[in-house]
C-alpha positions as a printed Julia matrix, in Angstrom:
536×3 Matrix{Float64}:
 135.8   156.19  106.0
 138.13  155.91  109.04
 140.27  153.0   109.9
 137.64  152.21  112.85
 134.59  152.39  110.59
 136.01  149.8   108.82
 136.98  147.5   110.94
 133.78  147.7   112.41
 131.47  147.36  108.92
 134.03  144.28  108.7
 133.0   142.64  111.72
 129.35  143.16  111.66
 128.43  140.41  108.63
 130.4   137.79  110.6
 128.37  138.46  113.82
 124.97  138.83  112.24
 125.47  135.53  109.77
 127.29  133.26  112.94
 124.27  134.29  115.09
 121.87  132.92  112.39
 123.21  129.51  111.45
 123.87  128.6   114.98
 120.14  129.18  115.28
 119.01  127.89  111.91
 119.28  124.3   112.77
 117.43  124.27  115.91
 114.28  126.5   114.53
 114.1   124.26  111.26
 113.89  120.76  113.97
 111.42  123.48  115.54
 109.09  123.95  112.46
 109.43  119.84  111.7
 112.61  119.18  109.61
 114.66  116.29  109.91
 118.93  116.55  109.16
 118.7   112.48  110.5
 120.25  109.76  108.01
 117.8   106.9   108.72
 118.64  103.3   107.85
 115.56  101.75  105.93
 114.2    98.37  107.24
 115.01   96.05  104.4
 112.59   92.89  103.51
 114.66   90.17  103.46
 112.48   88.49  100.92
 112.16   91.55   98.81
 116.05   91.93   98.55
 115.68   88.67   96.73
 114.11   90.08   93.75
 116.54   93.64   93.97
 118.6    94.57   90.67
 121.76   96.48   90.45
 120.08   99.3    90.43
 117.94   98.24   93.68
 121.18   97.27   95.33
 123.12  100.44   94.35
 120.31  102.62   95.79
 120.46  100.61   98.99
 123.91  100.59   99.53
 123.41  104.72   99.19
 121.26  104.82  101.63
 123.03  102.76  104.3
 126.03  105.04  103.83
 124.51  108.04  103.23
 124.5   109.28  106.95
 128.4   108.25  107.39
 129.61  109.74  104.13
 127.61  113.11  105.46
 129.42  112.67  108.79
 132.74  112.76  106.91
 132.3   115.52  104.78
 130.92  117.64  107.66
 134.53  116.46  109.32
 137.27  116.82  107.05
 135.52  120.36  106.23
 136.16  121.53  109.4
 139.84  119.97  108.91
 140.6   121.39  106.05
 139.36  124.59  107.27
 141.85  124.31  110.39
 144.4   123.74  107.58
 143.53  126.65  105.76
 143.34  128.76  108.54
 146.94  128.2   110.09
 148.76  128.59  106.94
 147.12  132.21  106.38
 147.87  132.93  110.11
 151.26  131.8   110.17
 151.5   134.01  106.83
 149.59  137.08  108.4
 152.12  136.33  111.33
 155.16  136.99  108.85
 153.35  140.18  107.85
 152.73  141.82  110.87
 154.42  139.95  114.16
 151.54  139.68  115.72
 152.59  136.58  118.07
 148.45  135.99  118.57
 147.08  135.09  115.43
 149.87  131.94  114.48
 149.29  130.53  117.94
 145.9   130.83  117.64
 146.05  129.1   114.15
 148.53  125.95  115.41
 145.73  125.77  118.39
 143.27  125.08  115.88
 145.36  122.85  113.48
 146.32  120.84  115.99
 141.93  120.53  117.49
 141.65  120.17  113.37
 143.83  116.93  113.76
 142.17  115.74  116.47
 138.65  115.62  114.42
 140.87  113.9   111.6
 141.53  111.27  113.8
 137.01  111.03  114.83
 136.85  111.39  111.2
 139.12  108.52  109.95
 138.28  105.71  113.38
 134.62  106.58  112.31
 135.42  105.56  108.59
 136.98  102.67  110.29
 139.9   104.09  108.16
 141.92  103.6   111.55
 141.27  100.7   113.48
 141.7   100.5   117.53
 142.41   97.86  120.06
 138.87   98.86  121.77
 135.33   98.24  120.63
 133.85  100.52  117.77
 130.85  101.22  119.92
 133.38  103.22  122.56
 135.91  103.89  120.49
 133.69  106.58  117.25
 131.99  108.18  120.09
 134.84  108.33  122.89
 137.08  110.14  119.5
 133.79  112.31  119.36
 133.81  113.76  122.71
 137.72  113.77  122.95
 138.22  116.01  119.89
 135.33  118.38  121.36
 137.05  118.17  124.91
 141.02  119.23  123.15
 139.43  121.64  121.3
 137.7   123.46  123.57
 141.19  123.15  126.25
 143.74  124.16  123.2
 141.79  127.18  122.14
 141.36  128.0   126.25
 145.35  127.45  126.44
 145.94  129.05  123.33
 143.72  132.69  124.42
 144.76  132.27  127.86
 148.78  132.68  127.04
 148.0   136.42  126.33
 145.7   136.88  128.32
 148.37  136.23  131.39
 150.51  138.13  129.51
 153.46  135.39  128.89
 154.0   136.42  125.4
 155.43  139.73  126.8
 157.8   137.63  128.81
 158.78  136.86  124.76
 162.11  138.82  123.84
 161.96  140.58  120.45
 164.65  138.06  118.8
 162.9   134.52  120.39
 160.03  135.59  118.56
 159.74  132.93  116.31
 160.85  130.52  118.45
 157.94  131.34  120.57
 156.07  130.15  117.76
 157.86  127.3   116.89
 157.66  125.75  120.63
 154.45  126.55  121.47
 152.79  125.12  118.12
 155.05  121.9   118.54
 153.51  121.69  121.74
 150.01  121.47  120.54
 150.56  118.82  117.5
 153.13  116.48  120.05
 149.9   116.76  122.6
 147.38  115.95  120.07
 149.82  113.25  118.37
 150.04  111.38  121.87
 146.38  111.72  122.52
 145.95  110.26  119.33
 148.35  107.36  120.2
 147.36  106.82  123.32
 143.37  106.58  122.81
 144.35  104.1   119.51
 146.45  101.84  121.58
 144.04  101.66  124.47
 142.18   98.59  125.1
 139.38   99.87  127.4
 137.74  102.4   126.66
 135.13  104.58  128.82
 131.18  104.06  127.89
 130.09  107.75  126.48
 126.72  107.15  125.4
 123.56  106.14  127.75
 120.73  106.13  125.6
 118.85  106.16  128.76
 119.85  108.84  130.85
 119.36  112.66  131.42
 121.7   113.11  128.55
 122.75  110.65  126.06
 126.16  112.02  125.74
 127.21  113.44  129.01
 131.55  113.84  127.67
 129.64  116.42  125.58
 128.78  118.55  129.09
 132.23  119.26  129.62
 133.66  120.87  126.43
 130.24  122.57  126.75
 131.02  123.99  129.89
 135.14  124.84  128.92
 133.19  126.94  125.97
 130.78  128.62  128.39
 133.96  130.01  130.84
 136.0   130.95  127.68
 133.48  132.95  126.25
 132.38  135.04  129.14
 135.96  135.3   131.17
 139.24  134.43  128.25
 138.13  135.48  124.73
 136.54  138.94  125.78
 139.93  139.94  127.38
 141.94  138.6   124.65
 139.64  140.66  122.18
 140.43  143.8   124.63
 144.0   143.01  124.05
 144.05  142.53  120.47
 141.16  144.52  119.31
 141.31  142.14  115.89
 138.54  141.36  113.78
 140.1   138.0   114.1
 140.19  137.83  117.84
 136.82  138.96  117.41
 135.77  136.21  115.49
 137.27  134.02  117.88
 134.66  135.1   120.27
 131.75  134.91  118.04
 132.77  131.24  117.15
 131.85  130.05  120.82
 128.47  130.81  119.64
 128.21  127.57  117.11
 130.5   125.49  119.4
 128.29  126.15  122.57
 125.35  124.97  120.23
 127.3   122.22  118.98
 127.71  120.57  122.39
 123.44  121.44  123.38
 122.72  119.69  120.07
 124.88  116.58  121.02
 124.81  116.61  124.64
 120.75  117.17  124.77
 119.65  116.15  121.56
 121.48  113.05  119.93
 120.8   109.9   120.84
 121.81  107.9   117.86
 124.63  108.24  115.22
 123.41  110.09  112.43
 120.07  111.59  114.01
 118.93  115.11  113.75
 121.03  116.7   116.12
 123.76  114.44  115.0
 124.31  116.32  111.91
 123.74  119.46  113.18
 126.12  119.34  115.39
 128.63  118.24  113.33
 127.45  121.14  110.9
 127.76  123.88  113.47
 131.35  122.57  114.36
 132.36  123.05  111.23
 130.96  126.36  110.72
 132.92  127.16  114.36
 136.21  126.28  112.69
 134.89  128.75  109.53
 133.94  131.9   111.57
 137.82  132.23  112.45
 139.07  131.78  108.79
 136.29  134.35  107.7
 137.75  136.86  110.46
 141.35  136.19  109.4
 140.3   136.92  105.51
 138.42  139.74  106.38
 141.82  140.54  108.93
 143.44  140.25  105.66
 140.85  143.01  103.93
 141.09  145.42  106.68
 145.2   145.48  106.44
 145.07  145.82  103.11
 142.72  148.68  102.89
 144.26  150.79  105.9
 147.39  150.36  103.45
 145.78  151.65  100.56
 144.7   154.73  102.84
 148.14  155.09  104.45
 149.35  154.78  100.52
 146.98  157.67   99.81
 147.98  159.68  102.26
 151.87  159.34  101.52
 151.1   160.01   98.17
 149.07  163.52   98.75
 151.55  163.97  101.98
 154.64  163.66   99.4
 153.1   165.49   96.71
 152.51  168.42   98.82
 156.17  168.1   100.15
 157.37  168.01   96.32
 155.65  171.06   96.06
 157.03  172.64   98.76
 160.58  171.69   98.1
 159.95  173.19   94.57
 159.25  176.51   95.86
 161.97  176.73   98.8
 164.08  175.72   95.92
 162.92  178.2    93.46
 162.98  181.03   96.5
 166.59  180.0    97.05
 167.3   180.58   93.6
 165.62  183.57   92.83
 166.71  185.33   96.59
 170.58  184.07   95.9
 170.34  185.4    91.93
 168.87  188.73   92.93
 171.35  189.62   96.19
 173.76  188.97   93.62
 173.78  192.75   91.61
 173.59  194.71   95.19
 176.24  192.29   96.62
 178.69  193.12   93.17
 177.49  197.22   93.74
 178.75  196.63   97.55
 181.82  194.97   96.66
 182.73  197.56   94.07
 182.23  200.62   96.09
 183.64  198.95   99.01
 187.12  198.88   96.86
 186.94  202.15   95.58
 186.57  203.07   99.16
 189.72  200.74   99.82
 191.64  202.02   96.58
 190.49  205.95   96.98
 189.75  207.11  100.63
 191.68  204.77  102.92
 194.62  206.58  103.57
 192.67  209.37  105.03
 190.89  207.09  107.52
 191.84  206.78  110.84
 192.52  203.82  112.93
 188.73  203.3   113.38
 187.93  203.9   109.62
 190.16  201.67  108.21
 188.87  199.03  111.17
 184.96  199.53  110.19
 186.12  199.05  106.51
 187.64  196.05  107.11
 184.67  194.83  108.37
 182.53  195.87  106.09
 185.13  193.77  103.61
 185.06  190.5   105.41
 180.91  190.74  105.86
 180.62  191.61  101.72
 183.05  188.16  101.45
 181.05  186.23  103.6
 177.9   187.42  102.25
 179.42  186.26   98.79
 180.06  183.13  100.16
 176.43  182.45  101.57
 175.22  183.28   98.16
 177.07  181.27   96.26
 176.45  178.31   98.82
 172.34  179.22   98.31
 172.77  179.19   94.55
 174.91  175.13   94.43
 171.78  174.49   96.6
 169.08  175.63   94.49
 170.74  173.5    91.46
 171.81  170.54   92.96
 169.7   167.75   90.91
 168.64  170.3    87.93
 169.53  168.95   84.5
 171.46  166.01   85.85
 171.6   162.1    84.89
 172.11  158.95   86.4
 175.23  157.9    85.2
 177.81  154.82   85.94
 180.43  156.53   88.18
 183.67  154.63   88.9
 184.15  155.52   93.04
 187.93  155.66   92.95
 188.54  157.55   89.92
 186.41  160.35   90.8
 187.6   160.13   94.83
 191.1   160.83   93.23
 189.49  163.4    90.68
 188.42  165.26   94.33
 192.21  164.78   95.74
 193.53  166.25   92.96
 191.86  169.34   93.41
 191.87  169.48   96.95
 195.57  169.2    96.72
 196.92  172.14   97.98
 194.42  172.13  101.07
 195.56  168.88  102.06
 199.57  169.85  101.86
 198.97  172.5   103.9
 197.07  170.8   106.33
 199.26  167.78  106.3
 196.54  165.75  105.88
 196.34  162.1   104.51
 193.56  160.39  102.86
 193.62  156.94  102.59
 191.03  155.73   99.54
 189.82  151.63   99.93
 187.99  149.94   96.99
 185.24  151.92   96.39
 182.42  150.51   93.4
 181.33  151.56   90.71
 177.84  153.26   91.24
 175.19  154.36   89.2
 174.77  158.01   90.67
 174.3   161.62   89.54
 178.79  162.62   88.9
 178.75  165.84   89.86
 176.9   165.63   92.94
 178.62  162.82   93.98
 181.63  164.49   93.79
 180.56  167.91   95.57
 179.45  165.05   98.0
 182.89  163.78   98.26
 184.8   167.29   98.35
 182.39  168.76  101.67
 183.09  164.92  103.37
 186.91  165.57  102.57
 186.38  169.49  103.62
 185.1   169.05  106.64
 187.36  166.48  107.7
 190.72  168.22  107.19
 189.09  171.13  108.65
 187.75  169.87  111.94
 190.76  168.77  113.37
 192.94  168.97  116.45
 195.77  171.28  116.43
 198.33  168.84  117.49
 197.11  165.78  115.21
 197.33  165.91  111.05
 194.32  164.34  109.93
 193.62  161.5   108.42
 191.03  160.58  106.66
 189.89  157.12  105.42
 187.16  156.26  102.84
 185.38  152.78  102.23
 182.55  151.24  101.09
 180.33  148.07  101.39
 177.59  146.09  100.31
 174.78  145.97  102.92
 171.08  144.49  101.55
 170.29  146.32   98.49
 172.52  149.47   98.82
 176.33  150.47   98.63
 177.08  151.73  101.86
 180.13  154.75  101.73
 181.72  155.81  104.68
 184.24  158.66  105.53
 186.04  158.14  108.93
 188.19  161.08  110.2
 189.99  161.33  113.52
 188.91  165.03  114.19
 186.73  166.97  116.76
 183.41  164.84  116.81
 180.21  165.79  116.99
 178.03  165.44  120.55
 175.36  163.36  120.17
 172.67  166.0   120.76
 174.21  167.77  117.28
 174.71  164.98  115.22
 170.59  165.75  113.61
 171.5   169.25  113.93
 174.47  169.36  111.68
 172.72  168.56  108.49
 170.46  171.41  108.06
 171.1   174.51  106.15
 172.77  177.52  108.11
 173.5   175.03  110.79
 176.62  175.88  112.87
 178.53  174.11  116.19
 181.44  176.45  116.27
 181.95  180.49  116.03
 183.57  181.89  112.33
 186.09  182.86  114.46
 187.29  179.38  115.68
 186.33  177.53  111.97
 185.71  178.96  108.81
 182.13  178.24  106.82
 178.94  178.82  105.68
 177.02  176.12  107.33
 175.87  174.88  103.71
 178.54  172.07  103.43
 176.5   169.28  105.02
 173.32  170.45  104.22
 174.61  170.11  100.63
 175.05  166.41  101.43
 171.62  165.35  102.96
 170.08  166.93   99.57
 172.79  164.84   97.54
 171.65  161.71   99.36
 167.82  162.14   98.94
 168.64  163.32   95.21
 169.84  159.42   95.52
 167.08  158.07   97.11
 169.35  156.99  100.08
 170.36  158.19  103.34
 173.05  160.16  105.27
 173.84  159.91  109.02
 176.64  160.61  111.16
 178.26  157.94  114.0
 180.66  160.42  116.43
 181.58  160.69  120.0
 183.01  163.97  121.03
 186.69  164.44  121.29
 187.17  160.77  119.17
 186.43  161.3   115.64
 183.21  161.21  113.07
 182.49  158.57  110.83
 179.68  160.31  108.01
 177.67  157.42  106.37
 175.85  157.66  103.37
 173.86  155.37  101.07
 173.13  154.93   97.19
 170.68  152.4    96.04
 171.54  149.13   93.91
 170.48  150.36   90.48
C-alpha cells in the first residue's frame, strides 16, 4: 500500500461517520423522537404527600436537561483541550506551523464554551439578567468560534506564515496562540462585566435565535472559499477534517437558529450534540494524522532496512573483490619485480640511452603498482577482526609522531597536539586515521612555508568532534566531495606523490565508527579535515 492509499483509506471513515451523525439527529426528530428535557407540571397538593424518594426523582428531572447541557459542553472543552496539546506535540514532531495554530484556535473557541458552560450552571454570575446573559454566551461562543477558526485557516491561506523566518518559528506560535486566549479572555471579561445585554431570543419571530444566523453564515463562506484552499495547501488528513467538521457546525447553527425555541428542547440538545462532535472530527483527524506518520515511518524504516541490507551486501563484495584482485596481482607483480632486477643487475650495461630510460620506467610503474596494491589490500581489511576498545587520543597521536618522525624533520614540519579524549574506537584504525591526516598535511604544503599542523578535539551533542587544521594548499570547494573517494586525485604524481587511497582510507575509518568525515578549505588558505566518533 502506497503512502497515498493510506492517507486516503484514513480519511474516508471520518467523512462517511461525520456525514451520518450530522444527519442522525434531524431524521430521528423526522421519524418522531424527542432529545427535549421537559419540566413536569408538578401538583402542588400532590407534592404534599411526596417522600424522599418522590422528591429525589423530581429534583432529577428538573435538572436533568441542564446537567445534559453541561456534559454536552465541557465534552466539547475537553476535546479542544485534548486536541491542542497533541497538535502542539505533532507541531514539535514535524514543524508544521498549521496544525498548533489550528489547535490554540480551537482551545481558545473551547474556552469560550467553558465560559456558556459555567454562566449557564450559574457557576459564574454576571451583572446582566440570566435570561440575556445563558443565551447571549450561547451565540457568542458560536460567533468566536466560527471567526477564530476563519482567522486561524485564513493565515495560510494568505500565505503570512511564509513571511515566518525559519528561527521565529516558534515564536510564531507563541504570539499568535496568545493572541487567541488574550481575545477570548477579554471577551470573556467584557460580556461578564456588562450590564446590558442584547435580547437573542424572540420566541415569536422567523427564527427564535437569529445571533445563531451569523456564525451560520461565517461557517457557510469558510467551508466553500478558506478550508478547501487550506486543505490544497496542506493536503493533511487533519486539514481535511477541518473541512468535514463544518458539516456538524453548519447543522449546529440550522438546529438552533430554525429549530429551538426553548432551553433544553429537541433541537436544543442536538445542537449542542453536533457541536461537540464538530470539536471531535478534528481530534479524530489529528489521531488518525498521528497513524498515517507513524505508518509512512514504518515503511520508510522498511525500506532503509532492505535499502541498507542490500548496501551491506554490496560493500561485502567490493570488499571481498578488493581483496581477492589486490592478493592475486600480488605473485605477477613479485614475477615483474624480479625479472625487472635481473634485467637491472644482468643486461643494463648493454642498453643504450633509451633502454636504460624504458627500464626505468618500467621500475617506477612495478613500484607504483606495488604501492596501489598494498593501498587495495589496508582497504579490504580495515574493520576485519577488530574491537572497540578505550583509546587514550594523545598517547596514540604521539605513538603516530613517533613514527612519522623522520618525515616530519625533513619536512620541517611541526605538529602541535591539544587535549584530545579518551575514545572508545577501533586502535588501529584510528591511528592509520591519524597517520594519512598527518600525511597529507606535511605533504600538501607550500614550498616557502614549513607546515604546521594542529590537532584538537571537542564535545559537540553526543559525539567527540576531532579536527586536523594545516596551513597547506587547500582544497576548492568543487573537490572537497571529490577527495574522499578511492583513486581520487587533484594533482599529477609528478607534482605530489600518492596513491589516492589515503583519504579514502579515512571516510571507511569514520563509517567503521558510525560517524562522519568532512573537509572545511578555501584554496590557497589551508584545510581543516573533521571527523566524528560517537559517545559510547
Amino acid at each position: 500500500m502506497t503512502l497515498q492509499q493510506v492517507s486516503r483509506t484514513l480519511t474516508r471513515p471520518i467523512v462517511t461517520t461525520t456525514l451520518l451523525i450530522s444527519a442522525l439527529p434531524f431524521l430521528l426528530q423526522l421519524t418522531g423522537v424527542d432529545f427535549g428535557s421537559h419540566a413536569p407540571l408538578v401538583d402542588l397538593e400532590a407534592v404534599k404527600t411526596y417522600s424522599v424518594a418522590d422528591w429525589t426523582e423530581l429534583a432529577m428531572t428538573l435538572v436533568k436537561g441542564a446537567f445534559i447541557h453541561f456534559l454536552l459542553e465541557w465534552s466539547g472543552v475537553i476535546v479542544a483541550i485534548v486536541t491542542a496539546i497533541m497538535a502542539l506535540v505533532q507541531y514539535r514532531i514535524t514543524g508544521n506551523l498549521a496544525t498548533p495554530i489550528i489547535g490554540m484556535a480551537l482551545l481558545s473557541a473551547g474556552f469560550m464554551d467553558a465560559f456558556h458552560a459555567l454562566a449557564a450552571s450559574n457557576i459564574i454570575r454576571s451583572v446582566a439578567d440570566d435570561t440575556n446573559f445563558i443565551p447571549f454566551t450561547w451565540a457568542l461562543s458560536r460567533m468566536f468560534n466560527a471567526i477564530v477558526l476563519t482567522l486561524g485557516a485564513g493565515i495560510f491561506v494568505l500565505g503570512l506564515n511564509r513571511k515566518v523566518k525559519p528561527l521565529r518559528r516558534n515564536r510564531f506560535v507563541i504570539v499568535t496562540s496568545l493572541s487567541f486566549l488574550l481575545i477570548s479572555f477579554l471577551v470573556i471579561q467584557l460580556c461578564a462585566s456588562t450590564s446590558q445585554l442584547p435580547q437573542t431570543m424572540y420566541v415569536d419571530g422567523w427564527f427564535a435565535r437569529p445571533y445563531d444566523v451569523i456564525p451560520l453564515v461565517i461557517y457557510v463562506i469558510t467551508a466553500i472559499f478558506i478550508l478547501p484552499r487550506f486543505y490544497r495547501m496542506e493536503k493533511s488528513v487533519f486539514s481535511s477534517a477541518l473541512f468535514w467538521s463544518m458539516i456538524p457546525a453548519i447543522a449546529t447553527q440550522i438546529h438552533m437558529a430554525f429549530g429551538s425555541t426553548t432551553l433544553f428542547d429537541s433541537d436544543f440538545h442536538a445542537g449542542h450534540f453536533l457541536k461537540a462532535a464538530s470539536y471531535v472530527v478534528p481530534l479524530a483527524g489529528l489521531v488518525i494524522d498521528y497513524m498515517k506518520t507513524y505508518r509512512e515511518q514504518k515503511v520508510r524504516v522498511a525500506e532503509l532496512k532492505v535499502a541498507r541490507q542490500g548496501l551491506e551486501y554490496k560493500n561485502r563484495e567490493l570488499e571481498q573483490f578488493a581483496y581477492i584482485a589486490a592478493h592475486d596481482l600480488q605473485e605477477p607483480l613479485v614475477t615483474l619485480m624480479s625479472f625487472n632486477d635481473l634485467l637491472v643487475a644482468d643486461y643494463e650495461e648493454q642498453l643504450d640511452g633509451n633502454g636504460k630510460t624504458y627500464l626505468g620506467f618500467m621500475n617506477q610503474s612495478v613500484l607504483r603498482m606495488r604501492e596501489l596494491v598494498k593501498g587495495l589490500l589496508d582497504y579490504s581489511k580495515i574493520g576485519k577482526n577488530s574491537q572497540l576498545t578505550f583509546v587514550d587520543g594523545n598517547e596514540l597521536v604521539n605513538e603516530v609522531r613517533n613514527d612519522l618522525k623522520a618525515k616530519l624533520t625533513s619536512t620541517g614540519a611541526r605538529l602541535i597536539i591539544g587535549q584530545l579524549p579518551t575514545v572508545t574506537a577501533y586502535r588501529m584504525e584510528l591511528r592509520l586515521m591519524f597517520q594519512n591526516l598527518i600525511l597529507n598535511a606535511v605533504k600538501f604544503t607550500r614550498p616557502d612555508e614549513p607546515p604546521v599542523v594542529e590537532i584538537s578535539a571537542e564535545k559537540v551533542a553526543d559525539v567527540w568532534r576531532f579536527a586536523v587544521k594545516d596551513n597547506g594548499l587547500g582544497i576548492p570547494k568543487e573537490n572537497q566531495d571529490r577527495i574522499f573517494v578511492i583513486f581520487q586525485r587533484l594533482h599529477s604524481k609528478s607534482e605530489f606523490e600518492g596513491t589516492g587511497i589515503g583519504l579514502a582510507h579515512c571516510a571507511k575509518i569514520a563509517a567503521l565508527h558510525e560517524g562522519e568525515i568532512w573537509v572545511d578549505s578555501k584554496q590557497g588558505e589551508g584545510s581543516t579535515f573533521y571527523f566524528t566518533i560517537p559517545l559510547r
